[in-house]
N, C-alpha and C positions, 0 to 999 in steps of 0.2 A: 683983257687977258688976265686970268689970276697970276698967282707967285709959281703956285704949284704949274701950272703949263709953262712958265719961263723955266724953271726948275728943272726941266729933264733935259731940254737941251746942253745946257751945262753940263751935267749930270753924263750923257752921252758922251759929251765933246773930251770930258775929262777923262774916262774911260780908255777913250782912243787915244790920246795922247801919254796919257803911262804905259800903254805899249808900245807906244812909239819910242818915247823917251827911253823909256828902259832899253831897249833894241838899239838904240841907235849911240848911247853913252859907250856903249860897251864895245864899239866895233870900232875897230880900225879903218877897215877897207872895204864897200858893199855899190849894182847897174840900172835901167829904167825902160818899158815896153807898152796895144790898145787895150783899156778895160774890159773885163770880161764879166758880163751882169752874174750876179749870183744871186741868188734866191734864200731868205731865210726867215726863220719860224720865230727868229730873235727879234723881243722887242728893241732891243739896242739896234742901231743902225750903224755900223763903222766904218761903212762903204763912204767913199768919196763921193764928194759932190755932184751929183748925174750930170751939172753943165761941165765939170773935168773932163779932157781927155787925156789919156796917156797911150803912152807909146808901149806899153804893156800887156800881157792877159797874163791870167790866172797860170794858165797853161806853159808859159812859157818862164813863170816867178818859180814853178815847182819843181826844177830842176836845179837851182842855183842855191851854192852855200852862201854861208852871211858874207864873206869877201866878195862874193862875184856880184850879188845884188847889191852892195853897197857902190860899189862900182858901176853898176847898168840903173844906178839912179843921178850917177856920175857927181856923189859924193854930196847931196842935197838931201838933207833930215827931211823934209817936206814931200818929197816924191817917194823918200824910203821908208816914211810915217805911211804913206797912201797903200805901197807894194805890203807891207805888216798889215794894215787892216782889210788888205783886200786877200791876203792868204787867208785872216784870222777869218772874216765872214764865208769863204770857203769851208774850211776846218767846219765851224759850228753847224753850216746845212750839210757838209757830208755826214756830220758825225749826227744829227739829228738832235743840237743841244741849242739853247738859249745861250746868249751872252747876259749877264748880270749888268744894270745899268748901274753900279755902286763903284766908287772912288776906290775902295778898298780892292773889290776886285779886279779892278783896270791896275792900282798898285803889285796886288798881288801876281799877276799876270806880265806885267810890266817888268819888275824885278829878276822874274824865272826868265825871259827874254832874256835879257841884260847880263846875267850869270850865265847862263848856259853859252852866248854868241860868245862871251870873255873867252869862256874853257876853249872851244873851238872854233875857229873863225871859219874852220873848209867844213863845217858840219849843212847840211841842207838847210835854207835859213825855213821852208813849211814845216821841216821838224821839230823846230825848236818854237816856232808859234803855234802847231797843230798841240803839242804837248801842254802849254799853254792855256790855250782851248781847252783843252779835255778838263785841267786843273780847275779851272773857273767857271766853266758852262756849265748850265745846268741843263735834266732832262726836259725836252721838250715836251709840253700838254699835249696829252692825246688831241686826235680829231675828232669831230662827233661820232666818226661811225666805230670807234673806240681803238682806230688801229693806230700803231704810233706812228709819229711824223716824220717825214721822210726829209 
């Protein structure tokens, strides 16, 4: 294996954990549910580990402010790090964008978490990660047949 294929795992893992980290510094109060597979165009991966399960889906994270998720992760950084990257990999295939595998942009993405869950803790916590999203993802590459990606 080169440097360069050790390099992006990293590279990933670090991304995800500034959104977590940022997200989770700033919260007081946030709950935990099965995985819901999502599908994305991003080479970044931020999805949990496939042998994971959780008592979560997509579906049921998108309803809850950052208190009530903090809480239904029953106040564990590691399941509430999982509930953020499993909205954020949402957000990016709904919105039709890549996530950036760079430090700076997991920073930058991480921080706006972090600041925004502070201002409001009963704000939707998909809102404040989808916003997020939008900030640091980029457009996804067309497909061959030139239409854009869904």
């Amino acid at each position: 294996m080169t440097s360069a294929t050790l390099a992006k795992p990293y590279r990933v893992r670090t991304l995800v954990l500034c959104f977590v980290a940022a997200a989770t510094l700033c919260i007081g109060t946030v709950p935990g549910f099965a995985q819901q597979p999502t599908q994305s165009n991003s080479p970044v991966d931020i999805r949990p580990d496939a042998s994971e399960t959780h008592s979560w889906t997509v579906t049921q994270l998108l309803p809850l402010t950052v208190s009530e998720a903090w809480q239904m992760s029953g106040k564990n950084e590691d399941k509430f790090f999982d509930m953020v990257q499993d909205l954020a990999a949402f957000s990016a295939q709904k919105r039709g964008l890549v996530l950036p595998a760079s430090e700076e942009a997991g920073r930058q993405a991480g921080e706006y978490i972090k600041q925004q869950a502070k201002l409001d803790h009963d704000q939707l916590l998909y809102a404040v990660v989808d916003q997020a999203v939008r900030k640091v993802g980029k457009r996804a590459p067309e497909q061959a047949s030139g239409a854009p990606a869904k």
